[in-house]
N, C-alpha and C positions, 0 to 999 in steps of 0.2 A: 826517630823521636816519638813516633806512636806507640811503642814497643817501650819506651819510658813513661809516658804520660798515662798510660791505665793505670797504672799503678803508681800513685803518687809516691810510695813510701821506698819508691825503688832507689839505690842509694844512689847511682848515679846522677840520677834526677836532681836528685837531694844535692848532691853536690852542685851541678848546673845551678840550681836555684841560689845556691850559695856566691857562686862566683857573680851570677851577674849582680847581686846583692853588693859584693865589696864593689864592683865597677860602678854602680852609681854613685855608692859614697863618696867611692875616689875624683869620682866626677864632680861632685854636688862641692867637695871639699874644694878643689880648685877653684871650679865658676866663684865660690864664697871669699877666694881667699886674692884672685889675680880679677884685674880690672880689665886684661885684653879677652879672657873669652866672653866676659861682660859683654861687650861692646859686640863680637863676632856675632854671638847668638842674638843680640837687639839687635844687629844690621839686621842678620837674614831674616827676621819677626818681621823685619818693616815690609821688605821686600813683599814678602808673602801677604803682608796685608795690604800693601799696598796694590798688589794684581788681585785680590778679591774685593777692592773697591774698582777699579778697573771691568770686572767683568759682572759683577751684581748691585753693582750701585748701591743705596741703600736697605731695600728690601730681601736682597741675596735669592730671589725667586725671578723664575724668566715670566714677564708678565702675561703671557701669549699660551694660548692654545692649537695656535694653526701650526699645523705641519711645517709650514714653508716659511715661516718664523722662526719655530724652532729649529731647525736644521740651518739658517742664517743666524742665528747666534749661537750656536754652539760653532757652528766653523770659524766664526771671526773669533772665538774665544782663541783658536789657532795663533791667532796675531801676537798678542800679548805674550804668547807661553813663548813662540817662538821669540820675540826682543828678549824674555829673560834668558833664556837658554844662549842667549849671543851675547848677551851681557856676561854671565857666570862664566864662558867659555873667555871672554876677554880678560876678565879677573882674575881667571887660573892663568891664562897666559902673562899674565902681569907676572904671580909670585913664582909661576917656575921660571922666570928668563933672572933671576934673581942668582947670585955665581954659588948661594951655600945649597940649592938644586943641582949645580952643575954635577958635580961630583956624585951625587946621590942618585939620580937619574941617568941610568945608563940602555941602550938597544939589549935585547937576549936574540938569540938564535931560537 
């Protein structure tokens, strides 16, 4: 990628820059046009703001300056991330036990 990025007028670049161009549009088209990824992307929005009130409360600053402060709340930050990460993990197990993953989902060697 470095070897494309000096040189911006490189065409490959050019191109790169092109594609991920139509994937937003085709993106942005959908989100505008379908009501369920509506809803996906505001679930996961809440999620996410809702563990950054969780671990910064109003002010989003750790009020503390003592060493042994900080290091007990950055660890318990641990807590939170790990519930979401067991959350997410049960929510995929939700949509893959689902029979149109069956098929689709197979073991490889």
């Amino acid at each position: 990628m470095r070897r494309f990025t000096e040189s911006a007028s490189h065409p490959t670049y050019q191109a790169m820059l092109e594609v991920g161009r139509a994937q937003k549009t085709i993106f942005v088209a959908r989100y505008l046009r379908l009501r369920e990824p509506q809803r996906e992307i505001h679930e996961d929005l809440n999620v996410v703001e809702s563990f950054t009130v969780i671990f910064s409360g109003k002010g989003a600053d750790i009020a503390t300056n003592r060493r042994e402060e900080l290091e007990m709340t950055v660890l318990c930050l641990r807590i939170p991330q790990a519930a979401l990460v067991y959350i997410n993990t049960l929510m995929l197990q939700d949509v893959l036990a689902e029979a149109a993953w069956a098929d689709k989902l197979t073991t490889e060697a």
